[in-house]
VEXKE-965857 format. One record per residue: x, y, z of N, C-alpha, C, O, CB in turn. Coordinates in steps of 0.1 Angstrom, whole numbers. Atoms other than C-alpha are relative to their C-alpha. Glycine has a CB too. Layout:
<rs>
<r n_east="X" n_north="Y" n_up="Z" ca_east="X" ca_north="Y" ca_up="Z" c_east="X" c_north="Y" c_up="Z" o_east="X" o_north="Y" o_up="Z" cb_east="X" cb_north="Y" cb_up="Z"/>
...
</rs>
This chain:
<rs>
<r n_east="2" n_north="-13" n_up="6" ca_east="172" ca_north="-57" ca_up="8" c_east="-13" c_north="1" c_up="-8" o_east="-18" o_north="12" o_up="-10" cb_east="12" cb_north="5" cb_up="-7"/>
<r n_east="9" n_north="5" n_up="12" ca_east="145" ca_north="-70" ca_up="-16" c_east="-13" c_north="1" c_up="7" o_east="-23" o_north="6" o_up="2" cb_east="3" cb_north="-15" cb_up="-7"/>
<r n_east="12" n_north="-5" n_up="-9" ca_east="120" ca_north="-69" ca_up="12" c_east="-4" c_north="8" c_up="3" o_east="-16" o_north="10" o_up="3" cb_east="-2" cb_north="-1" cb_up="8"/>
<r n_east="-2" n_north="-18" n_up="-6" ca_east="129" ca_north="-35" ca_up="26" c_east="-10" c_north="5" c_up="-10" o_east="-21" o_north="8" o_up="-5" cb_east="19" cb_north="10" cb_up="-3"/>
<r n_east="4" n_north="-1" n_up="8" ca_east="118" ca_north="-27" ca_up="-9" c_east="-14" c_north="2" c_up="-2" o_east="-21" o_north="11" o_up="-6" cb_east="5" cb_north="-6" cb_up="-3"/>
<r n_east="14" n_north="2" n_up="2" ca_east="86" ca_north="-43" ca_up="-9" c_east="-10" c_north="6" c_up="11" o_east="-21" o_north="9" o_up="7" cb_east="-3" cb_north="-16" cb_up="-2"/>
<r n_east="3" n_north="-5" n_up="-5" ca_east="77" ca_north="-30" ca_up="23" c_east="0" c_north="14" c_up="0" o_east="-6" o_north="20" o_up="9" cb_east="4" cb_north="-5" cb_up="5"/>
<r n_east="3" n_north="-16" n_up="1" ca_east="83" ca_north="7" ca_up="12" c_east="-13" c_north="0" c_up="-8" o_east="-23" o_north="6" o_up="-5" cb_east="12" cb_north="9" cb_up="-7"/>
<r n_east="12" n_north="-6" n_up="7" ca_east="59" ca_north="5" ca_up="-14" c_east="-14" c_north="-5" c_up="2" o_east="-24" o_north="-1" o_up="-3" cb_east="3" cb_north="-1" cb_up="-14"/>
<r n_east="16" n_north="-2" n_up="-10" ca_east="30" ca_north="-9" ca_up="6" c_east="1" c_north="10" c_up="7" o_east="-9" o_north="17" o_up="5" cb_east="-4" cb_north="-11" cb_up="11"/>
<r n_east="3" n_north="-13" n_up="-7" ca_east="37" ca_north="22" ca_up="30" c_east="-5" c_north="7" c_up="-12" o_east="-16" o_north="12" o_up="-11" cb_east="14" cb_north="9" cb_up="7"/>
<r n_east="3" n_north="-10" n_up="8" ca_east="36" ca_north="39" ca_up="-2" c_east="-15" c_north="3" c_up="-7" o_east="-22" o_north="13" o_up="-9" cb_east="9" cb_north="-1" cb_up="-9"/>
<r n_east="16" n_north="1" n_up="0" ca_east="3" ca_north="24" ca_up="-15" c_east="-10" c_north="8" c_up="9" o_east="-19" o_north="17" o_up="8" cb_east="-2" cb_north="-14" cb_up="5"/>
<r n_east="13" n_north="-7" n_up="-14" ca_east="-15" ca_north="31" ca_up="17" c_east="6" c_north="17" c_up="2" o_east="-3" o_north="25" o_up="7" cb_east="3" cb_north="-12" cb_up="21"/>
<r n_east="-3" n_north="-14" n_up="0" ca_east="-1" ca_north="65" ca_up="18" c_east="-10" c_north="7" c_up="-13" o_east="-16" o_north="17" o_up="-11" cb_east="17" cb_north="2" cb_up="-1"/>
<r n_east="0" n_north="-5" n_up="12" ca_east="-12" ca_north="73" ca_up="-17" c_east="-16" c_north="-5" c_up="-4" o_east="-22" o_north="-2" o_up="-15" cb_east="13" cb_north="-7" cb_up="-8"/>
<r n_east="16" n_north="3" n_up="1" ca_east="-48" ca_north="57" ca_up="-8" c_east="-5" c_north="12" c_up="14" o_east="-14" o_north="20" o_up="13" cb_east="-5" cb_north="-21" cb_up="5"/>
<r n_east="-1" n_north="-13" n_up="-7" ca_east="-45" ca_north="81" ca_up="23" c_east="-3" c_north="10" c_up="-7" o_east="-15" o_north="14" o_up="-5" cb_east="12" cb_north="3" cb_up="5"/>
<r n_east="2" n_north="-12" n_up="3" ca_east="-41" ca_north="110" ca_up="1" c_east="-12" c_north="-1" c_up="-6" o_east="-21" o_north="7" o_up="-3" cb_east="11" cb_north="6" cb_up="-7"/>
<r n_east="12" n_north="-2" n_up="7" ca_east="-68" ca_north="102" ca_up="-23" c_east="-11" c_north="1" c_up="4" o_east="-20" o_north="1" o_up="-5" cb_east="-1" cb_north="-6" cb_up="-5"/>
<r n_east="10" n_north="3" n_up="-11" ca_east="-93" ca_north="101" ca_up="4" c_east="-1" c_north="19" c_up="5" o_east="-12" o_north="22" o_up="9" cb_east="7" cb_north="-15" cb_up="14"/>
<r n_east="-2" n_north="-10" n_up="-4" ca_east="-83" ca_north="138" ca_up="13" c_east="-3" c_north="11" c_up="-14" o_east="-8" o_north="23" o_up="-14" cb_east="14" cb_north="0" cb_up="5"/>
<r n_east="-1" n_north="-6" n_up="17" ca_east="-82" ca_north="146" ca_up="-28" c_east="-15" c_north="3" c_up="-3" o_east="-20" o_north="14" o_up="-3" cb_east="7" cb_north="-12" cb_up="-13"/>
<r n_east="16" n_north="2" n_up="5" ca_east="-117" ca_north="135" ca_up="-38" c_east="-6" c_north="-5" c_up="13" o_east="-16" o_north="-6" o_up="7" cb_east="-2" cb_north="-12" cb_up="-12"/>
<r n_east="9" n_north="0" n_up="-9" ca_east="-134" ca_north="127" ca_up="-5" c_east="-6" c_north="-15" c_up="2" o_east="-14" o_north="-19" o_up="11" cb_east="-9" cb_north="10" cb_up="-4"/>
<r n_east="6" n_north="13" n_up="0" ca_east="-142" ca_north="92" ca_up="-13" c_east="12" c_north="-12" c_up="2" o_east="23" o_north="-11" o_up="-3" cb_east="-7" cb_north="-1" cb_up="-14"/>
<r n_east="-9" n_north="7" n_up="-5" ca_east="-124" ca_north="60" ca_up="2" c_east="0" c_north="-12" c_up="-9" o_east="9" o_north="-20" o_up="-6" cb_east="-2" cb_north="-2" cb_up="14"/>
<r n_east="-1" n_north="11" n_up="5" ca_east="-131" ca_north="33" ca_up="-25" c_east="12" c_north="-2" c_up="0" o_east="16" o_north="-11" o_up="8" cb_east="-5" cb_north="-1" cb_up="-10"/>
<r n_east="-18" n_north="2" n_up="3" ca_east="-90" ca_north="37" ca_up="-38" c_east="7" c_north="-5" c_up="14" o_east="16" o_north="-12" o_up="16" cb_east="8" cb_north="17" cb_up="-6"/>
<r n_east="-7" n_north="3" n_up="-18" ca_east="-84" ca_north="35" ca_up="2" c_east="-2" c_north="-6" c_up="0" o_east="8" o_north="-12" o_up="-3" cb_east="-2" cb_north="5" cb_up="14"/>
<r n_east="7" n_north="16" n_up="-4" ca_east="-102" ca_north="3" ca_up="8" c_east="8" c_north="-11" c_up="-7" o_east="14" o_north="-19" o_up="0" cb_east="-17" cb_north="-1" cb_up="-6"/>
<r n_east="-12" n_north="7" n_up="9" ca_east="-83" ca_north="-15" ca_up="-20" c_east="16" c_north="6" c_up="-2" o_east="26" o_north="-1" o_up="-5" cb_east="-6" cb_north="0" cb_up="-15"/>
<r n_east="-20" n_north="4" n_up="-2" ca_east="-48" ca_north="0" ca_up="-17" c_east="7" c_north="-5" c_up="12" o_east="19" o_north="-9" o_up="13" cb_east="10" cb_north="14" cb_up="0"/>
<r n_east="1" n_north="4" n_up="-17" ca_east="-54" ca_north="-7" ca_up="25" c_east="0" c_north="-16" c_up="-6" o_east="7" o_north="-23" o_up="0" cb_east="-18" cb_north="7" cb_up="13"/>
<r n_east="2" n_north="11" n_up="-3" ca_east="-61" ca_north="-39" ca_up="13" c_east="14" c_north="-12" c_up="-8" o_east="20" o_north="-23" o_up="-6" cb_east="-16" cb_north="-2" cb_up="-4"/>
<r n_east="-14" n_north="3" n_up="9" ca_east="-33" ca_north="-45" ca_up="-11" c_east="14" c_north="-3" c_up="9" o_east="22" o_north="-12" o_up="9" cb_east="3" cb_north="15" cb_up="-10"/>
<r n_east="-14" n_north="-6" n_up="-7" ca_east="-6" ca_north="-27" ca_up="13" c_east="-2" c_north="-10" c_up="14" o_east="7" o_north="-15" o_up="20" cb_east="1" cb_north="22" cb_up="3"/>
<r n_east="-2" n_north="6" n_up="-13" ca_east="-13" ca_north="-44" ca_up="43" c_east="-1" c_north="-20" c_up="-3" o_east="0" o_north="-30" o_up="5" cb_east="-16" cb_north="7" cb_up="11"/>
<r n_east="-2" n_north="14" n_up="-1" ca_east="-13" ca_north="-79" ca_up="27" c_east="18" c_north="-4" c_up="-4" o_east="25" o_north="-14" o_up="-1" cb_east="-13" cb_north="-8" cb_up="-13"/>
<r n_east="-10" n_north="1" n_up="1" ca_east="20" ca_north="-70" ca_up="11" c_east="15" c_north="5" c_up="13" o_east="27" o_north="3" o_up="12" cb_east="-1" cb_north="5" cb_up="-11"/>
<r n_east="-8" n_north="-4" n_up="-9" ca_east="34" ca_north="-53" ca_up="43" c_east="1" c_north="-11" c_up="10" o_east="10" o_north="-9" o_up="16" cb_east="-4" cb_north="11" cb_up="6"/>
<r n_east="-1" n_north="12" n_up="-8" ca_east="31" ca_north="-88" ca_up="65" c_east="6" c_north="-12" c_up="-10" o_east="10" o_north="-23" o_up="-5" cb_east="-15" cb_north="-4" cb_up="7"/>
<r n_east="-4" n_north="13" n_up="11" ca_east="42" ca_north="-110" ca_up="35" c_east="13" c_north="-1" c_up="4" o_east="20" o_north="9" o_up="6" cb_east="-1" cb_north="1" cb_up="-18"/>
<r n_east="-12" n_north="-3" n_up="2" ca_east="71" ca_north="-124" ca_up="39" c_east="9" c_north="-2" c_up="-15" o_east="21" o_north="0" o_up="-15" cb_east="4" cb_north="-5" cb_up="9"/>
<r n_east="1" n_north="2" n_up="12" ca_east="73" ca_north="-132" ca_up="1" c_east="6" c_north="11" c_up="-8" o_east="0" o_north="22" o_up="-6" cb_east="-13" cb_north="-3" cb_up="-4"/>
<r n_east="-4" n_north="-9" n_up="12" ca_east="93" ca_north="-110" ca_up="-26" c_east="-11" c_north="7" c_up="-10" o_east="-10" o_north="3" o_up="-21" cb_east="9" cb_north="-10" cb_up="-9"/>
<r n_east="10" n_north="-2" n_up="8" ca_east="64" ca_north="-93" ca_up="-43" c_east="3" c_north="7" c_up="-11" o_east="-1" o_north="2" o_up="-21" cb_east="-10" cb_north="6" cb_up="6"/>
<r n_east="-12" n_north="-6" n_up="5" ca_east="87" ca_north="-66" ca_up="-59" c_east="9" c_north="-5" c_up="-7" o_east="19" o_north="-8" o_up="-1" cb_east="7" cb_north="3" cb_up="7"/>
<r n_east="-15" n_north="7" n_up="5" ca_east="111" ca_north="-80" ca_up="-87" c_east="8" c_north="9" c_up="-4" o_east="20" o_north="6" o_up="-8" cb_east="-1" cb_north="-10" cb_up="-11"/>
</rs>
């Protein structure tokens, strides 16, 4: 369940670098939450405590 977890909130990351990209027009925050969310969405590691 602890995974499930950690795997929502990388969707959520990258969603939330998504929007900011729509907000302000600029992708820096996208580039680093893409890079964040997609290292924690293949992990299989607890990142989440």
């Amino acid at each position: 369940m602890e995974l499930v977890r950690t795997k929502l909130y990388a969707v959520m990351l990258i969603l939330l670098g998504i929007a900011s990209v729509f907000i302000e027009g600029d992708c820096t925050f996208f580039i680093f939450a893409l890079l964040l969310g997609v290292t924690m969405l293949i992990s299989k590691k607890n990142w989440i405590s």
